[in-house]
Steps between C-alpha positions, in 0.01 A plus 500: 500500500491191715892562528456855649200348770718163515783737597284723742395218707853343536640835652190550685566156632881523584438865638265369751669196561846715593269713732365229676767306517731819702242509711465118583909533543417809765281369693664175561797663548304716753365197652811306545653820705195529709512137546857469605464850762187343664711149546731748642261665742347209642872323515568824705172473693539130573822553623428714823429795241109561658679811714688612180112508384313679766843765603548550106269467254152585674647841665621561136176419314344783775810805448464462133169695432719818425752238314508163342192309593766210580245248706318505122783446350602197685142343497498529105838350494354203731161468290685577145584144462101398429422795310811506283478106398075604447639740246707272347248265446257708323804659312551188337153460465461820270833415322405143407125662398628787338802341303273228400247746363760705299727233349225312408323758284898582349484153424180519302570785299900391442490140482166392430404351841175400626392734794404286829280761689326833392535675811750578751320375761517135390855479514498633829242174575702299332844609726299439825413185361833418437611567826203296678636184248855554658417501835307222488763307292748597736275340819475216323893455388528560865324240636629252241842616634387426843352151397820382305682625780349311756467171313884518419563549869253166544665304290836569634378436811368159416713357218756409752306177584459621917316794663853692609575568159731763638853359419750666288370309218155615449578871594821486241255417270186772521651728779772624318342615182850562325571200302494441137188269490269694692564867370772499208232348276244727565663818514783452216570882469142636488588790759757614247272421198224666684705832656636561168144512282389738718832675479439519178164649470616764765314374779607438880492118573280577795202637202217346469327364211316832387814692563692256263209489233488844468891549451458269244225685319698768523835353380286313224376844341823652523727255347252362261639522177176553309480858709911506474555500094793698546640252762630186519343378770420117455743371716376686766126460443567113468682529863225698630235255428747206597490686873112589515471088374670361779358678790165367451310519779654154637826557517437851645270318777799227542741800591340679687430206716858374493664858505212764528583791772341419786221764625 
């Protein structure tokens, strides 16, 4: 019996986490187009486009009330770009609570797991949590970014011995950021390391940390080979959780810093 309702909860789970997860892909999909025709538009506008505006568009918006209302059209394509990345946002926010909820439970009844939270609800608290955590980590790594920044710049400034400081020397030094002492240790091949764990859970490198935790829940119960008997699927399992182990959530804060799309 705990099979059949350990079973139940894991489809339930995936079912609603495929769901969700089209329409995350839609919308942001949606939201990229709109975002990229309103860039458009106000390139157009900028660019002596305000009589393309007023000739056009408005005269149109006023002969389509037997036709396509077209003026509506164009203002939800201008405003999409809040509502669609809204709706993703609270997407995610029902996946993660959801997902959480249902593999949980499949985990109880399969493996034996403890359950963290009774209701749905409190993984939903426990997301927004989450989130608020992140942001405010990723102030703070911010303005310790800033800070090291600046007191790198100081002391190349200043280690010169004068106040010019502005000789080939000192800016061959910090300026270029290329050479082997300053970068090559502190890099050495993480941006592969790190583009191919994600790779390998299935994941865009631009996803962030929820995104990649929740591939890997989803790899993990699907390759596991305690719920694969008639599979050989250590190899795989032991990759999987090699991936989900190095993006921690430093690493995937030291990418996205160093390599992270900027918004």
């Amino acid at each position: 019996m705990n099979k059949f309702y350990g079973n139940l909860f894991k489809y339930v789970g995936t079912a609603i986490d495929y769901v969700l997860e089209f329409f995350i892909g839609l919308f942001s999909l949606l939201t990229e187009l709109s975002r990229s025709f309103r860039s458009l538009l106000l390139s157009v506008l900028f660019f002596g486009g305000c009589l393309f505006f007023f000739i056009f568009l408005i005269p149109m918006s006023y002969s389509s009330r037997g036709g396509m209302p077209w003026g509506s059209i164009v203002l939800l394509i201008l405003i999409f770009p809040v509502i669609g990345s809204f709706a993703v946002s609270r997407l995610k926010y029902l996946q993660y609570m959801a997902t959480e909820y249902f593999y949980e439970r499949a985990d109880y009844y399969l493996l034996g797991k403890d359950v963290t939270y009774e209701t749905m609800g409190d993984y939903g608290r426990r997301y927004e949590r989450k989130i608020e955590a992140e942001r405010r980590r990723q102030q703070e790594e911010r303005a310790r970014m800033e800070e090291e920044m600046f007191r790198r710049q100081f002391e190349a400034f200043f280690n010169q011995g004068n106040f010019g400081g502005y000789n080939q020397g000192s800016y061959g030094d910090f300026g270029g950021g290329n050479n082997q002492e300053s970068y090559g240790a502190y890099d050495g091949g993480f941006k592969e390391k790190y583009e191919a764990a994600v790779h390998r859970l299935g994941v865009d490198v631009n996803a962030d940390k929820y995104e990649i935790r929740l591939a890997y829940k989803k790899l993990a119960k699907k390759y596991h080979p305690d719920l694969n008997p008639e599979e050989d699927t250590t190899k795989l399992f032991q990759e999987i959780n090699a991936a989900n182990d190095f993006l921690n959530d430093e690493n995937i804060a030291r990418y996205k810093s160093m390599y992270g799309k900027k918004q």
